[in-house]
C-alpha positions as CSV (number, residue, x, y, z in Angstrom):
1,X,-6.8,-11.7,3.0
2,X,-10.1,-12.3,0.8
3,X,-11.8,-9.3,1.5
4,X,-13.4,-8.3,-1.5
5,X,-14.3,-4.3,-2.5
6,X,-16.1,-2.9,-6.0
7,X,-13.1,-0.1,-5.3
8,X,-10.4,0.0,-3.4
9,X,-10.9,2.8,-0.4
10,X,-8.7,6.1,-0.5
11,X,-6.6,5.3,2.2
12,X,-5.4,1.4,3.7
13,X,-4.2,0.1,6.7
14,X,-0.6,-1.6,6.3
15,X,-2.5,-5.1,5.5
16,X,-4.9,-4.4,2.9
17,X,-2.2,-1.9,1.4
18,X,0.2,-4.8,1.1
19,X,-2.4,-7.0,-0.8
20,X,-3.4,-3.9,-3.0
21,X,-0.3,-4.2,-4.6
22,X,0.6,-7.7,-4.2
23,X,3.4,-7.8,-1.8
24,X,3.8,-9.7,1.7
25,X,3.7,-7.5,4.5
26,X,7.5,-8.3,5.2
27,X,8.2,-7.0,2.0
28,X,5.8,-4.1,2.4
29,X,7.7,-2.8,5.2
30,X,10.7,-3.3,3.6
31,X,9.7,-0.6,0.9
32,X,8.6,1.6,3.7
33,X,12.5,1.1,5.4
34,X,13.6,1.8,2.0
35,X,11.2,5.4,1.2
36,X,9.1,3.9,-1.8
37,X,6.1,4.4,0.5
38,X,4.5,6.6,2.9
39,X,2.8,6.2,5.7
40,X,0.2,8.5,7.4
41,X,-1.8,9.7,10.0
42,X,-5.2,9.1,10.6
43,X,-7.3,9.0,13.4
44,X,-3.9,7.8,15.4
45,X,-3.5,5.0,12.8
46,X,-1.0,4.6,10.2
47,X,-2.2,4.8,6.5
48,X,-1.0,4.5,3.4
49,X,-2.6,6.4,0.1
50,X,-4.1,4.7,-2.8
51,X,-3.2,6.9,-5.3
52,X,0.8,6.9,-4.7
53,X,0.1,3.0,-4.2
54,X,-0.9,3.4,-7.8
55,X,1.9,6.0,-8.8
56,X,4.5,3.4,-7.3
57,X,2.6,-0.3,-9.5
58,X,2.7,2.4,-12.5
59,X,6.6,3.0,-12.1
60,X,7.4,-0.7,-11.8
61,X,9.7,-1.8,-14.4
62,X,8.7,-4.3,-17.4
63,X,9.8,-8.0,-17.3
């Protein structure tokens, strides 16, 4: 994806919430399967929320 933003939006599609936090979308999905994420409804579309993208990068452990 090189779609470029000054800020990320409030709420992403499944694609652009993958590349927010640098995953695949394969392994985006698996970390919905697994609960690490949320999705949500908008307009009849699932979403997923910036800030708990953030809350979730935050909690990552150090190499």
């Amino acid at each position: 994806m090189s779609t470029h933003f000054a800020f990320a939006p409030a709420v992403m599609e499944k694609p652009m919430a993958a590349f927010y936090i640098s995953v695949s979308t394969r392994k985006f999905e698996q970390m919905i399967a697994q609960g690490r994420i949320t999705p949500y409804r908008l307009d009849g579309k699932k979403v997923y929320n910036r800030d708990e993208l953030d809350e979730l990068v935050a909690e990552l452990p150090e190499w």
